[in-house]
N, C-alpha and C positions, 0 to 999 in steps of 0.2 A: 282512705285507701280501700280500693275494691277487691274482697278475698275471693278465691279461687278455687278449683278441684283443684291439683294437678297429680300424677305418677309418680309416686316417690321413690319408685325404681330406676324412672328416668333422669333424677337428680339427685339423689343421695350421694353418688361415687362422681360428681363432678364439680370442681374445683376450679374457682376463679377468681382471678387476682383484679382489685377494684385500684382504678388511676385518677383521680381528682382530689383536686390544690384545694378545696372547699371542703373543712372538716367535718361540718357538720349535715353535708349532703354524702357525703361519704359512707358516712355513718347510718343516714338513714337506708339509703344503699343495700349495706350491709344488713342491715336487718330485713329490708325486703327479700336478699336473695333466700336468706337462711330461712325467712318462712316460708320461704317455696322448695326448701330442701336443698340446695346447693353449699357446699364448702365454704366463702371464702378465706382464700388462703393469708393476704397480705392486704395490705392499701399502702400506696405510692404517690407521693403528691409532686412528683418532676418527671419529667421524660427521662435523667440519666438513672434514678431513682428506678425506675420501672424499668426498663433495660438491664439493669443490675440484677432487681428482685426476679423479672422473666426468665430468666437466665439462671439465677440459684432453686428458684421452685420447681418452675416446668408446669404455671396452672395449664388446666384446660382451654380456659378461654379468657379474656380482658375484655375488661370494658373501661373503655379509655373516653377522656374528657380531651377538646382539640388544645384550650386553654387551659396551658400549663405553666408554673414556676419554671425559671430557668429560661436559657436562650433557644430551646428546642421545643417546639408544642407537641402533642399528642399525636398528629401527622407523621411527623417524622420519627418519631420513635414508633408509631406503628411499623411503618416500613421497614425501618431496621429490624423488629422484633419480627415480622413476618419473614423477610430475608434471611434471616440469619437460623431461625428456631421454628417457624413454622407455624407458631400456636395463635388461632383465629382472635380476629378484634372486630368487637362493637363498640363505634362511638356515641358515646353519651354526651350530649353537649347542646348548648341553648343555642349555637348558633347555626341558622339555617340558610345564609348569606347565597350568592349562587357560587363567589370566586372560593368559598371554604366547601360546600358540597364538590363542588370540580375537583378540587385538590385532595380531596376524601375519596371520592371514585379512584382516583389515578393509583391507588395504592390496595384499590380489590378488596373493601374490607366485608365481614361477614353480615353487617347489622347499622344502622344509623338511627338510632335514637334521641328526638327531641326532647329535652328536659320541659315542665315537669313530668315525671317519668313514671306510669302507669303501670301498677305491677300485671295485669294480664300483656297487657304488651310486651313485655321486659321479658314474660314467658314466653311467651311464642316466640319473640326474637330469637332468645337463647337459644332454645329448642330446635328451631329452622337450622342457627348456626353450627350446631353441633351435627345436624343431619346432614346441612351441605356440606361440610369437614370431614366428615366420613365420609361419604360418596369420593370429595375428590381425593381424599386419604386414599382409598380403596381404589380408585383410577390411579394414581399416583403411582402406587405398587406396583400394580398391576406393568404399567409403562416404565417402570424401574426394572422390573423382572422380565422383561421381554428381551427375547436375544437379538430383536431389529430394533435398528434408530427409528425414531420415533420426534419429529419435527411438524409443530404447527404453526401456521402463517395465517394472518389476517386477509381483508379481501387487496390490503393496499401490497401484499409478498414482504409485510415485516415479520421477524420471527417474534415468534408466544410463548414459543416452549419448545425445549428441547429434552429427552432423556440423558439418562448416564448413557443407555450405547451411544446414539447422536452424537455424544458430548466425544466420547472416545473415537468415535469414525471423524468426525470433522476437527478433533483438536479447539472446538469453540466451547467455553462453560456458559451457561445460558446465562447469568449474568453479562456476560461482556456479548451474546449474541441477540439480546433481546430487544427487540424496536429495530436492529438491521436487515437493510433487503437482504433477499432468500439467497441470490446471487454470491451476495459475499459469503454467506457462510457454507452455501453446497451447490457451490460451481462443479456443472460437469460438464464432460468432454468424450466425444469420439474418442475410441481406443485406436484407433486404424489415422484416422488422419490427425487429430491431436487438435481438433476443433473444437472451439464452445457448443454445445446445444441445446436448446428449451430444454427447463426445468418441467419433466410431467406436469407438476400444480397449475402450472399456466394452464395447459389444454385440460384438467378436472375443471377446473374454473370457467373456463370457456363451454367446452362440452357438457356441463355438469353432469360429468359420469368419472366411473374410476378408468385413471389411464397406467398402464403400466412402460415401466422402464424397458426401453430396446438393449438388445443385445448386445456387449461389447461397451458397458457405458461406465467412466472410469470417477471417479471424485478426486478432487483433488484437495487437499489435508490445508489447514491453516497453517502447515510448518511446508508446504509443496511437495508433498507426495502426493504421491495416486492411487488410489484402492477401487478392484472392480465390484462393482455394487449393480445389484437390483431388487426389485421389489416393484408400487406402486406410490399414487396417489390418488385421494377422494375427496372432494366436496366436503364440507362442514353444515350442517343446517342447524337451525334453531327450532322449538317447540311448534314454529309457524312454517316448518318447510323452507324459511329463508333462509339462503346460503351467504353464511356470514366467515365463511375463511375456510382454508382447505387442511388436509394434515398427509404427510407423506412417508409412508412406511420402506424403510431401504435397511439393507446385510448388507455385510463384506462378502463377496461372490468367489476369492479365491478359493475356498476351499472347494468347494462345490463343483468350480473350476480342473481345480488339480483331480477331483473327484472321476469327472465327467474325463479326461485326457487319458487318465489309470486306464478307465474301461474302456475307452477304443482301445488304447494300445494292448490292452489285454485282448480286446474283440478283434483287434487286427493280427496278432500275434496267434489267435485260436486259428481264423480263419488263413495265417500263411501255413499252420502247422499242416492244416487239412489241404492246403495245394500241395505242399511238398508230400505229402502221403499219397495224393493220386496222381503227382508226377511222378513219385518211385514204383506205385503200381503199373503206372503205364510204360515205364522203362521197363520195369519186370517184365513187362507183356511184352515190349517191341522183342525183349533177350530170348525169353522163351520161343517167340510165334520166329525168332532166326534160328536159333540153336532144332527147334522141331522142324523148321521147313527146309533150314540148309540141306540136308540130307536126301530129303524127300526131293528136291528140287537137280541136285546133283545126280543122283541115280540114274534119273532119265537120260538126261542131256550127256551123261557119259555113253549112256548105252545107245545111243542115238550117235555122236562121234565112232561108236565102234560099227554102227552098220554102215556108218559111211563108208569106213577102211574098208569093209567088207566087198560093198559097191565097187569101190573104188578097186579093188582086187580084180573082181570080178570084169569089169570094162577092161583091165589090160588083158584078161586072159581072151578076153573077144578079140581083142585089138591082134594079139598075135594070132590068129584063128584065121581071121577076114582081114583081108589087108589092106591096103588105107587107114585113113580116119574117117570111116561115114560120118555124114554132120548132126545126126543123133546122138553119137558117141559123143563129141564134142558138146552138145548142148546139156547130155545129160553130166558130163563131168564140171562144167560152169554151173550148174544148180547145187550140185552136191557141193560144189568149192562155195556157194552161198550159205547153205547148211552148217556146215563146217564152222563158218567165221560164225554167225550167229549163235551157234553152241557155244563156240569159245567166249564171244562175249557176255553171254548169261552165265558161264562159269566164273568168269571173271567179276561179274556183277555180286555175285552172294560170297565170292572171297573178298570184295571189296568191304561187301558192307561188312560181313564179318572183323577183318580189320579194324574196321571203324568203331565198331562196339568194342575190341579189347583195348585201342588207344584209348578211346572216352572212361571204359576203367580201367585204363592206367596197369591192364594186366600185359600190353604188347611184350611180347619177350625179346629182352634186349642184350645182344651178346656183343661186347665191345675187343677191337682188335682193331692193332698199326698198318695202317692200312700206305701203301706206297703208291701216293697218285699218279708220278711219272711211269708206273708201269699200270697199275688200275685203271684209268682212262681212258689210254686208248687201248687198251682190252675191251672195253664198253663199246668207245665206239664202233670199234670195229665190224662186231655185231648188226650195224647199221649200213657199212659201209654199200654192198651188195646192192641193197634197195636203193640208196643214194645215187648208186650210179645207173640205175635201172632208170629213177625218176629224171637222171642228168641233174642231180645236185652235188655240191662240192660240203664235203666235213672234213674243219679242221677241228684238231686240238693244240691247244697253247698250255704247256705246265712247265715254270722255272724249274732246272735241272737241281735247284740247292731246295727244294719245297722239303719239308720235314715231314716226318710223317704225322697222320689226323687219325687219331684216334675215335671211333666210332661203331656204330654197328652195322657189319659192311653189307648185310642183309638190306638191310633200309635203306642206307645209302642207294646201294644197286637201283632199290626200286623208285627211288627220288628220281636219279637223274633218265635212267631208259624211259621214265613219263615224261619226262619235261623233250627229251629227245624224240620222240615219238610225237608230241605234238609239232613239235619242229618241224619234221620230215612232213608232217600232215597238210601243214599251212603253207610251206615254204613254195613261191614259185620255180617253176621252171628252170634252170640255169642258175640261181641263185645262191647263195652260202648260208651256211650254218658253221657257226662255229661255239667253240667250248672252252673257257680261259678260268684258269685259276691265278689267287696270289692271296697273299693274306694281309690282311689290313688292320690297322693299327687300332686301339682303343678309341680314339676319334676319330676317325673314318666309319668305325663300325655302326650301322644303325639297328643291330640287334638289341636283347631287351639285356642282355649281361656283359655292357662294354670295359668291365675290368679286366677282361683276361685277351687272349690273343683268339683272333678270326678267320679260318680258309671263307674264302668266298670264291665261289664254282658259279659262273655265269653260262648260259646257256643261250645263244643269240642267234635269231635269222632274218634274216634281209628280202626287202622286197613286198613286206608286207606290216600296216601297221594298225594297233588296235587300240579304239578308238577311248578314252576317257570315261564314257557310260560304261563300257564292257570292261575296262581292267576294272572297275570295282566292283563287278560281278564275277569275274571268272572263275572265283574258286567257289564258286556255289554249287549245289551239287547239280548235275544235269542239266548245268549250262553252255552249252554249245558255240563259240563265235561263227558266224555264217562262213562256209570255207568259200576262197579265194575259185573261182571257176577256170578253169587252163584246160582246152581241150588238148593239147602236146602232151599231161600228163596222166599216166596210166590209173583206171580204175582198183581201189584195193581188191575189188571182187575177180578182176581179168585174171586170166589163170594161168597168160604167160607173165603176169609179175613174178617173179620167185622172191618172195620174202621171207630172210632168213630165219631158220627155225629160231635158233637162238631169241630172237626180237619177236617173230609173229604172235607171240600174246598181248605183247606190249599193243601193238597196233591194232586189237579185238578191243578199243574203248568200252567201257564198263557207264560212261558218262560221271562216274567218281573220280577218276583219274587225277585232276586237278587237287579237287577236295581232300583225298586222301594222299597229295603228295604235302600239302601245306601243316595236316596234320600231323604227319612222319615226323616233316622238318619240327615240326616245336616238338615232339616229344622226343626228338633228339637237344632238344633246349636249344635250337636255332628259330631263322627267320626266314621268309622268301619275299620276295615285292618281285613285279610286272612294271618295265617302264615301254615307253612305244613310242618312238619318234624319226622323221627324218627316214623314213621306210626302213625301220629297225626294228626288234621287239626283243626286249632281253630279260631275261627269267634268272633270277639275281638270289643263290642260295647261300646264306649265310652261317656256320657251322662252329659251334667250338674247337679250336685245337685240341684239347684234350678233351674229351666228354665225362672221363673220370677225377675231374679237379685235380691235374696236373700229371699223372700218375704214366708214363711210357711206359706200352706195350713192345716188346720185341717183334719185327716181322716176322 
């Protein structure tokens, strides 16, 4: 036997258990490792024997004979001992057959050793063994301690290896996953349509490049659940550049997920904070630049109404001076009656908007009182009456003599319906009716938004004229206009022999809110309004609480 240098630092601390049924190769065995510095710990001459003994020692490494006592050879008890405990095997054995090397590879072992057995060889074998043991020790850990699954496939998609995560994201133990296609153990799927799709490894294989996982891609568990997963896959090479299988690194993606949704909603929630901050600046601004301009705006156009009067003084005093009406005079008192109404209606314009901004914050002042429709009504109307018969239109009012009284704010009311009357009189042809109908209607009848309590409904209707499907669902916009009906038989509002009653004549100085701000009224009176139009009718449909103070009667 050929003696050696070797490191006695590199074998003194390592310990190995010797397996052959031939006692007295065993023996010499043993004394070769010990003069090379190693331990041994035991000798085992069966394979149940050696399982037994691997098992209570924990050597470092074995060295195993394939022919063994007992009905299990050296083969098979490596594999269990590698399965089961981990600890590397060299076989020692005279036989070098092809069908006993095959079935020696199949089981990975660290070292194959032909007897008779040469102790520098015997060294170096050890030696290599114990180095490639640590390396994959050390890779082992390593893929142990990774928080990503950790799956490798051959070039045929059998799996080789799987980690602990792997193990826990697929529910497969590499034992029962090892030699099956990739498919059964890490089927994935479309999260959106709930399709199978290629496994990345396919296209790293293909492509030989690293492919990663698309978005939205789900795994499905060996027990059929689904867990969202990404990561990649890459190619495997060998020392020669050949690519000899792929490995595919995948997480569980929910959290990162739940991660990712926190922070839009957080970043959507920042970014609504800051639109409502510069929609309340800009309503700041629209309330300031009304409240600063009301004023400024009104001043003039009052004092402009008062040089009218003045004019207007002034022409009759001529008028009794020079007798006749020269047609000067005439023409200048039709400009000034032009004047006049335009005044009125830009006054009207910035009390509208005004309005508009104290309903919108809900500061309108609202003073509620029993209000007696059979005598209230046609007091309203009446007001109207004059123009009506100027224009040759006919107004009626319709109100049950037993009607109870409606409780409300008879301010607002007032200003609901002399708008809704007002466009009346505006549209209405020629000879035609207007008329005004009250009655109250029942919890289901009512198409208000509070149909538990009882309903006046004040209908408003003229004939002769009717509007169209695209325009009722615009008319309560603001500055929306229906094109007026043309009737040369009916007098201009600017003619200056109409006399329209004072009473009404503001009403009919349109603002172009009129509408808008009647619809408004009604809900912050907690009612409703609708427009229907057919059969050359148009009827303006106000629907009101009986009581506005949940139940409570006012005295008239």
């Amino acid at each position: 036997m050929m003696n050696i240098s070797f490191d006695a630092n590199k074998t003194n601390t390592v310990q190995v258990m010797i397996v052959e049924d031939e006692y007295i190769l065993a023996i010499n065995l043993q004394e070769t490792l010990e003069s090379l510095g190693y331990k041994v710990v035991d000798i085992a001459d069966s394979a149940e024997l050696a399982m037994e003994k691997a098992n209570e020692l924990r050597p470092n490494l074995i060295l195993m004979d394939i022919r063994l006592r007992g009905e299990m050879d050296g083969i098979q008890a490596a594999e269990q001992i590698w399965n089961q405990l981990q600890i590397p095997i060299i076989y020692v054995t005279g036989h070098s057959d092809k069908s006993t090397v095959e079935r020696a590879t199949l089981t990975f072992p660290f070292g194959y050793i032909l007897k008779p057995i040469r102790e520098q060889e015997l060294y170096v074998a050890i030696q290599t063994a114990l180095s490639r043991y640590e390396r994959e020790q050390f890779l082992s850990t390593v893929l142990r301690g990774m928080g990503d699954g950790v799956i490798v496939v051959d070039l045929q998609l059998r799996v080789k290896y799987l980690n602990q995560v792997a193990e826990a994201l697929t529910g497969w133990q590499l034992n029962a996953a090892k030699d099956q296609i990739l498919d059964q153990v890490l089927p994935l799927v479309d999260e959106q349509t709930q399709l199978p799709i290629a496994n990345p490894i396919n296209s790293a294989l293909q492509q030989e490049t690293t492919i990663y996982l698309r978005d939205r891609t789900l795994l499905i568990t060996k027990d059929g659940k689904t867990i969202p997963v990404a990561d990649s896959a890459a190619p495997l090479r060998d020392n020669n550049g050949k690519i000899t299988g792929a490995v595919m690194v995948f997480r569980d993606d929910t959290q990162r997920r739940l991660t990712a949704e926190r922070n839009l909603a957080a970043e959507r929630a920042s970014q609504l904070e800051i639109q409502m901050a510069e929609l309340q600046r800009l309503n700041q601004l629209k309330e300031d630049f009304l409240t600063a301009t009301s004023h400024e705006m009104r001043t003039p156009l009052s004092n402009i109404k008062m040089a009218i009067t003045m004019l207007e003084n002034l022409l009759d005093r001529r008028r009794m001076i020079n007798s006749g009406k020269p047609p000067e005079f005439q023409s200048v008192a039709y400009y000034l009656n032009i004047v006049r109404y335009e005044c009125e209606r830009e006054l009207n314009l910035i009390d509208d908007l005004l309005n508009m901004r104290f309903i919108d914050a809900d500061m309108y002042p609202l003073e509620l009182s029993a209000i007696h429709l059979q005598d209230w009504l046609p007091h309203i109307a009446e007001s109207f009456q004059q123009f009506t018969q100027t224009q040759r239109l006919i107004l009626t009012v319709d109100v049950p003599p037993d009607l109870p009284h409606l409780v409300t704010d008879l301010a607002i009311l007032t200003r609901i319906i002399s708008e809704l009357l007002t466009n009346a009189c505006k549209y209405t042809p020629v000879g035609e009716r207007i008329t005004v109908t009250v009655e109250i209607v029942s919890s289901s009848e009512s198409e208000s938004p509070h149909p538990q309590i009882s309903w006046v409904q004040i209908t408003v209707s003229n004939f002769g004229v009717e509007i169209s499907s695209k325009e009722q669902s615009r008319i309560f916009e603001p500055f929306y206009r229906i094109p007026e009906t043309k009737n040369p038989d009916k007098s201009s509002i600017f003619d200056s022999t109409s006399q329209i009653p004072e009473s009404a004549s503001a009403q009919y100085s349109s603002s172009g809110l009129g509408l808008t701000l009647v619809k408004k009224l009604v809900e912050y009176l907690q009612g409703k309004i609708v427009v229907t139009s057919s059969q050359g009718r148009t009827n303006f449909i106000v629907q009101l609480p009986l009581n506005l103070n949940d139940g409570a009667v006012l005295d008239a």
